[in-house]
C-alpha positions in Angstrom: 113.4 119.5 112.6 109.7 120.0 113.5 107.0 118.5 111.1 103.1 117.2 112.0 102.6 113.7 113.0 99.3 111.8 112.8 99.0 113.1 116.8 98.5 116.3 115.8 95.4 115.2 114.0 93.5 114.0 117.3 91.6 110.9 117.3 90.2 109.7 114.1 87.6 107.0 115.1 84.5 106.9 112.0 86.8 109.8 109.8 87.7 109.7 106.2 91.7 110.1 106.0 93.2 110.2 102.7 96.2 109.4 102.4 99.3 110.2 99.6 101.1 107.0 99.1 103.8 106.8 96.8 102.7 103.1 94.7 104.5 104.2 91.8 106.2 100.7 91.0 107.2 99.1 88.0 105.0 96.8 86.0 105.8 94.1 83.9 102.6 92.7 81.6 100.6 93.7 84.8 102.8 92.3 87.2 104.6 94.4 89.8 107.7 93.5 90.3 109.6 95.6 92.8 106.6 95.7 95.4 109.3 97.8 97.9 106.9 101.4 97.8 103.4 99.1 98.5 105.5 97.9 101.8 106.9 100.7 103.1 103.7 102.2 103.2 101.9 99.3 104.9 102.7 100.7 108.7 101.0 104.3 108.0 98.2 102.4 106.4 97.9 100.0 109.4 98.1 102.6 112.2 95.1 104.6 110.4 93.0 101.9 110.2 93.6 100.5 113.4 92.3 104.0 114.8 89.1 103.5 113.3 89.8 105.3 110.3 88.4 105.0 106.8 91.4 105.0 104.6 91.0 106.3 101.1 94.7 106.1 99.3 95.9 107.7 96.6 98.6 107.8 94.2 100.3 108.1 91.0 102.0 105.2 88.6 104.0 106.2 85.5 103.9 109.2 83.5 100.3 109.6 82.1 99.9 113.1 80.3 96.4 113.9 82.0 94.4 111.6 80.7 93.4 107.5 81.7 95.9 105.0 80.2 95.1 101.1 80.8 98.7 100.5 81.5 98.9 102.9 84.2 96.2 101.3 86.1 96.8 100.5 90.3 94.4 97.8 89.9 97.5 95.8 90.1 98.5 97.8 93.3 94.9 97.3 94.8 95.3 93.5 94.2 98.5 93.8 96.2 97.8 95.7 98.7 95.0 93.4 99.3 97.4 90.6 100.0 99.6 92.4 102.1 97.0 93.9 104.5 95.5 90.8 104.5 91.8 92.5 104.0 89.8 93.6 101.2 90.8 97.1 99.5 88.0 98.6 97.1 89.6 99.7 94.4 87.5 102.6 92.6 88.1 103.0 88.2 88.4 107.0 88.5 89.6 109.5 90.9 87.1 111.8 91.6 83.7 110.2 89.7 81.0 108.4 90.2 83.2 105.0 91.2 85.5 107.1 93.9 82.6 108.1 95.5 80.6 104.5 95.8 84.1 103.1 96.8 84.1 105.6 99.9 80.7 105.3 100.8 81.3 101.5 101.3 83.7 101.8 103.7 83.8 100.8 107.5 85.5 102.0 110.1 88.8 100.7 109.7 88.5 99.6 105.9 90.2 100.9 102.7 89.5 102.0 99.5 92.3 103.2 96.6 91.3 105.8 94.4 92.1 105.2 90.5 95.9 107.3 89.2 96.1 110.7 90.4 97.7 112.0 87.1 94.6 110.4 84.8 93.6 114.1 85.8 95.4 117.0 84.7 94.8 118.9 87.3 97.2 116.9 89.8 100.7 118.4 88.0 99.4 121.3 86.5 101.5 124.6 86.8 98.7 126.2 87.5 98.3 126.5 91.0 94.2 127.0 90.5 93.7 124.1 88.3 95.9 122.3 91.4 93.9 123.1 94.1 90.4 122.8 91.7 91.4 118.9 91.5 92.4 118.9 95.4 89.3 120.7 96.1 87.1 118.0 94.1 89.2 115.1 95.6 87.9 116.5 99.1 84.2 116.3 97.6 84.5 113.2 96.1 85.8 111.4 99.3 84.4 113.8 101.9 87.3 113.2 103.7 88.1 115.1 106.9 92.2 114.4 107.1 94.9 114.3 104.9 98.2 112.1 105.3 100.7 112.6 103.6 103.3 110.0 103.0 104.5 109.3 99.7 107.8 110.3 100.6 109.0 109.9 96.5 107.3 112.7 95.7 107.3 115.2 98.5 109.7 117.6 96.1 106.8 118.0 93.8 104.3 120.9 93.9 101.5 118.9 93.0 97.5 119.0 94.0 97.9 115.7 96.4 101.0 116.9 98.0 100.1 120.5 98.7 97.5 121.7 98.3 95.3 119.3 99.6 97.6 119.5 102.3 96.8 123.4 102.9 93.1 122.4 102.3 92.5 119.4 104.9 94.1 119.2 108.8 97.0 117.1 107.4 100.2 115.4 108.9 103.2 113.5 108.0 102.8 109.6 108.1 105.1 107.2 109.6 107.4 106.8 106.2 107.8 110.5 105.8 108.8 110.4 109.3 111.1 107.9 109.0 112.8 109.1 105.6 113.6 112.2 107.4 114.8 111.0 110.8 117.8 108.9 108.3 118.8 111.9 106.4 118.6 114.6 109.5 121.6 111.5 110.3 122.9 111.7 106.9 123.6 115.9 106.8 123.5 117.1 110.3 125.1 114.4 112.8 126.6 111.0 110.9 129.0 109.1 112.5 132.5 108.9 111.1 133.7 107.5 108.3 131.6 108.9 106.8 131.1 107.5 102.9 129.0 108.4 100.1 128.6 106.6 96.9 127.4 107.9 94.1 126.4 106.3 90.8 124.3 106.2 87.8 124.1 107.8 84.3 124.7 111.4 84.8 127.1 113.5 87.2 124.8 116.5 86.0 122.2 114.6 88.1 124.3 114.6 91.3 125.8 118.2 90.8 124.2 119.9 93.6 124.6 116.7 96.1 128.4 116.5 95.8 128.8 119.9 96.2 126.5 120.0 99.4 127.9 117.1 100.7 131.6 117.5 100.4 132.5 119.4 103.3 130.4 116.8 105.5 132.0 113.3 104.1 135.0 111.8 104.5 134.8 110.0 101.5 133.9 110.3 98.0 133.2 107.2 95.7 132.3 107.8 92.2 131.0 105.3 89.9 128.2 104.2 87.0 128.2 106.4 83.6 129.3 109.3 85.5 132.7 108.4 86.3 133.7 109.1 82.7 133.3 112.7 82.9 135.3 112.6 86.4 138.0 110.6 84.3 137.7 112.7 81.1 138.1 116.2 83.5 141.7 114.3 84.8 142.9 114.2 80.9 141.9 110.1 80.4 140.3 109.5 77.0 137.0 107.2 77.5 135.9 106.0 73.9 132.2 106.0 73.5 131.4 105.8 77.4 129.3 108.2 78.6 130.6 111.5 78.9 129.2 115.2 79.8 131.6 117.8 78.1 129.8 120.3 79.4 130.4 119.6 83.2 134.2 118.7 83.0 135.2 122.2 84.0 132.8 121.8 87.0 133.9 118.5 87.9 137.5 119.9 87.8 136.6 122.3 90.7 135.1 119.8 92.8 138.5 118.0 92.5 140.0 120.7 93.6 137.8 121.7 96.2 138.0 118.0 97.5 141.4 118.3 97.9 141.5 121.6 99.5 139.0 120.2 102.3 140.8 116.9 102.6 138.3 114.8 101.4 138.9 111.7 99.4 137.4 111.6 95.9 137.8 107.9 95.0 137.5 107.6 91.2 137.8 103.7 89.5 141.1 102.3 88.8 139.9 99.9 86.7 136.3 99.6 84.2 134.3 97.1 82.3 135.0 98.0 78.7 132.7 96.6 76.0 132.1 96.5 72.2 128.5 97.8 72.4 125.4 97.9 74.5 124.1 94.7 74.8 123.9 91.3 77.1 125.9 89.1 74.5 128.7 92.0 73.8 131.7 91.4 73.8 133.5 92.4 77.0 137.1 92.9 78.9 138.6 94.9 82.1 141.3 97.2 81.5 142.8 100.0 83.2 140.9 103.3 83.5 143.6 105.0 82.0 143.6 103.0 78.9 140.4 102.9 78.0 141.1 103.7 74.0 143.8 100.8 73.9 141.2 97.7 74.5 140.6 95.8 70.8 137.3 97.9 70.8 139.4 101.3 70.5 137.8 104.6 70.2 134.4 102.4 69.8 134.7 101.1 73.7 132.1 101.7 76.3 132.4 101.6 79.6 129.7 99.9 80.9 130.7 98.9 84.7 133.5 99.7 87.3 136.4 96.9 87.4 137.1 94.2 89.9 140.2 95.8 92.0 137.6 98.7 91.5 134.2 97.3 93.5 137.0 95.8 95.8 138.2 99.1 97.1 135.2 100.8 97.1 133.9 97.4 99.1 137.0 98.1 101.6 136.0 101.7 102.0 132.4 100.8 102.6 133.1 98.3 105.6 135.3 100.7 106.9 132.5 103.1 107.3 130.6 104.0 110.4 127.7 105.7 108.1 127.1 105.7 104.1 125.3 106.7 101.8 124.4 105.4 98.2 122.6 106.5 95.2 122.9 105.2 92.1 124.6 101.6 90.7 127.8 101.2 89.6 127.0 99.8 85.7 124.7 98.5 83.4 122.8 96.4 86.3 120.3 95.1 84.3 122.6 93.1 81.6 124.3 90.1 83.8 128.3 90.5 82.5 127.6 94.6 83.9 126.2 93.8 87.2 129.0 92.9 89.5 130.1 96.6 90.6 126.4 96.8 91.8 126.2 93.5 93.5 130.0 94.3 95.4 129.0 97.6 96.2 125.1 96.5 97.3 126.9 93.8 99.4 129.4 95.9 100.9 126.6 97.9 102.5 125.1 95.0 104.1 128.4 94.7 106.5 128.3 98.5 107.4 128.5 98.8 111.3 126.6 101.7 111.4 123.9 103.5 109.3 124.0 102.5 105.8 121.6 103.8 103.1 120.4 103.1 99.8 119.0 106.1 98.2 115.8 104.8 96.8 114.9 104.8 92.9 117.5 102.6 90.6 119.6 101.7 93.5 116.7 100.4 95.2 115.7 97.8 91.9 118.8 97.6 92.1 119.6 95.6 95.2 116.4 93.7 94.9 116.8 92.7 91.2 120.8 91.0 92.5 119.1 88.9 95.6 119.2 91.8 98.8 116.4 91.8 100.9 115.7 95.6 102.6 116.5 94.4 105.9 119.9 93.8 105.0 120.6 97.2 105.3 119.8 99.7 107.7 117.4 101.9 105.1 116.2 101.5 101.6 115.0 105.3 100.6 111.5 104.9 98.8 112.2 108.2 97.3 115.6 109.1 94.8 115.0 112.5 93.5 113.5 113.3 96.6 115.9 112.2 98.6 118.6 113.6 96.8 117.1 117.2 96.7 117.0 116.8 100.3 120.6 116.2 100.5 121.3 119.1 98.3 120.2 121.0 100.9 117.0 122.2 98.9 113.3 123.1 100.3 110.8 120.6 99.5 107.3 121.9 99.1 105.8 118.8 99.8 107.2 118.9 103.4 107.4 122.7 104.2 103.2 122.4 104.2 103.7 120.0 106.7 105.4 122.6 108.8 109.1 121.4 108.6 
């Protein structure tokens, strides 16, 4: 796997670089709080500068349709960044105005500047692929920048104006964290070392579709958990109450049992769940076996909301056993306390792993933070789920094939 490194951009003493960070962290009355993303992209920032670059960053936060939201702001980001670079960071109120361009021209060799969020302009995810490369083309202008780096790894499976086609307009380069996210999952498809287990999780086994069928021939193990074990249950004939469950990809889910079997892969489903009498912190709560899900007091009305104790204790005895793992996605309700614990066994689990283990970025990532884990407890935290997880699906991601991989 070949892809351009800051080398291949020469020296870059008194040049404007922008860069693509991926800051897109979750807020909380203004206050970040799951600052993992601003790290991880402290060591690309650092090298720039100490080159004698002027850094201009971008990036996105939230979901804003196009147009400036006060809740979306990275003034919060800025702030932090601040702290963590231990230097000032200009922080301009637009992206390609009047305050982007003062910002810049302010800068010194070696200083930074973040732009305001990329996606206050429609241009950035347009589907049109002129309106994409308009706003690329007036980012350019407004920064007079004479690099790109790209490095927000999180979103390097979108076709958007700051992840290719500025790319295609500016001499541009992966950074270190790109670098580094790809080095861990060329481990993860092409060479891991056996056992090899992956763990997947989370809401929706329509989510994970394409991964498990990429990955099964590659793993030795299979370990399914979160709101998508219902439908893995429900296609072996189990009832599951209210839980979570996605009719329409039980036949599929069949196959992959079959086809599991066929390549002698094991497909480790929960023995036991966390059954309660609604969604909710204070609800009432009891373990039974995944078989009899229907015949807890709450009946038909049950919901599954986390895997049981003998459960998380397998899947913890599989884990250790492992020479390289992957995970994606908790194991329940993480967020509500009496839900948490197939998480936290799973999360702590990975922190024994003699090998490579891996948490695949987005809610697994909050995830081990929120219960306690620091990142270097395990061998990588993924800054980047979806992306991440197309990667494992064995897709094309236009964000890196500009970079020539």
């Amino acid at each position: 796997m070949t892809i351009r490194t800051l080398e291949s951009l020469g020296s870059l003493a008194g040049k404007t670089v922008l860069v693509r960070c991926d800051l897109n962290v979750p807020l909380k009355d203004g206050i970040i709080t799951d600052d993992g993303r601003v790290r991880a992209s402290l060591p690309t920032l650092k090298a720039l500068a100490s080159q004698g670059a002027r850094v201009v960053i971008v990036s996105h936060l939230g979901r804003p349709e196009g147009t400036p939201e006060a809740k979306y702001s990275l003034a919060p980001v800025a702030a932090r960044l601040a702290e963590l670079l231990e230097t000032p960071v200009a922080f301009a109120g637009d992206t390609v105005g009047a305050e982007a361009a003062a910002a810049v021209s302010g800068l010194s060799d070696g200083g930074y500047a973040l732009l305001e969020n990329l996606r206050f302009n429609a241009g950035e995810t347009s589907k049109s692929a002129d309106e994409r490369r308009a706003f690329a083309e007036e980012l350019v202008s407004a920064s007079g920048a004479d690099a790109f780096v790209s490095d927000g790894f999180g979103v390097v499976h979108r076709k958007q104006a700051s992840v290719f086609e500025l790319a295609e307009i500016l001499p541009s380069a992966a950074g270190l964290l790109i670098q580094a996210e790809l080095e861990v999952l060329d481990k993860l498809t092409e060479t891991p070392t056996r056992p090899y287990t992956v763990v997947l999780g989370g809401s929706k086994v329509s989510d994970k579709l394409g991964v498990i069928g990429h990955l099964l021939p590659k793993v030795d193990s299979l370990l399914i958990g979160g709101g998508m074990l219902f439908t893995f249950l429900a296609a072996q004939g189990f009832q599951v109450g209210a839980s979570l469950l996605e009719k329409d990809q039980i036949e599929t889910v069949k196959g992959y049992l079959e086809k599991a079997a066929e390549l002698g892969v094991s497909i480790v489903l929960p023995t036991d769940v966390v059954v309660a009498s609604k969604f909710g912190a204070d609800a009432e709560h009891t373990v039974t076996s995944a078989e009899r899900i229907e015949e807890t007091p709450f009946g038909q009305n049950g919901l599954g909301l986390d895997i049981g104790p003998d459960t998380a204790a397998t899947f913890a005895s599989i884990i250790a056993a492992s020479h390289t793992v992957f995970w994606n996605g908790p194991m329940g309700v993480f967020e509500l306390a009496p839900f948490a614990e197939g998480t936290r066994v799973v999360a702590a689990a990975l922190t024994t792993v003699d090998g490579l283990a891996v948490v695949g970025g987005g809610d697994s990532a909050s995830a081990v933070r929120a219960l306690g884990f620091t990142d270097d407890q395990f061998g990588h935290i993924s800054t980047g789920g979806g992306a991440s997880l197309e990667f494992l699906e064995g897709k094309r991601l236009p964000g890196l094939e500009v970079l020539g991989w």
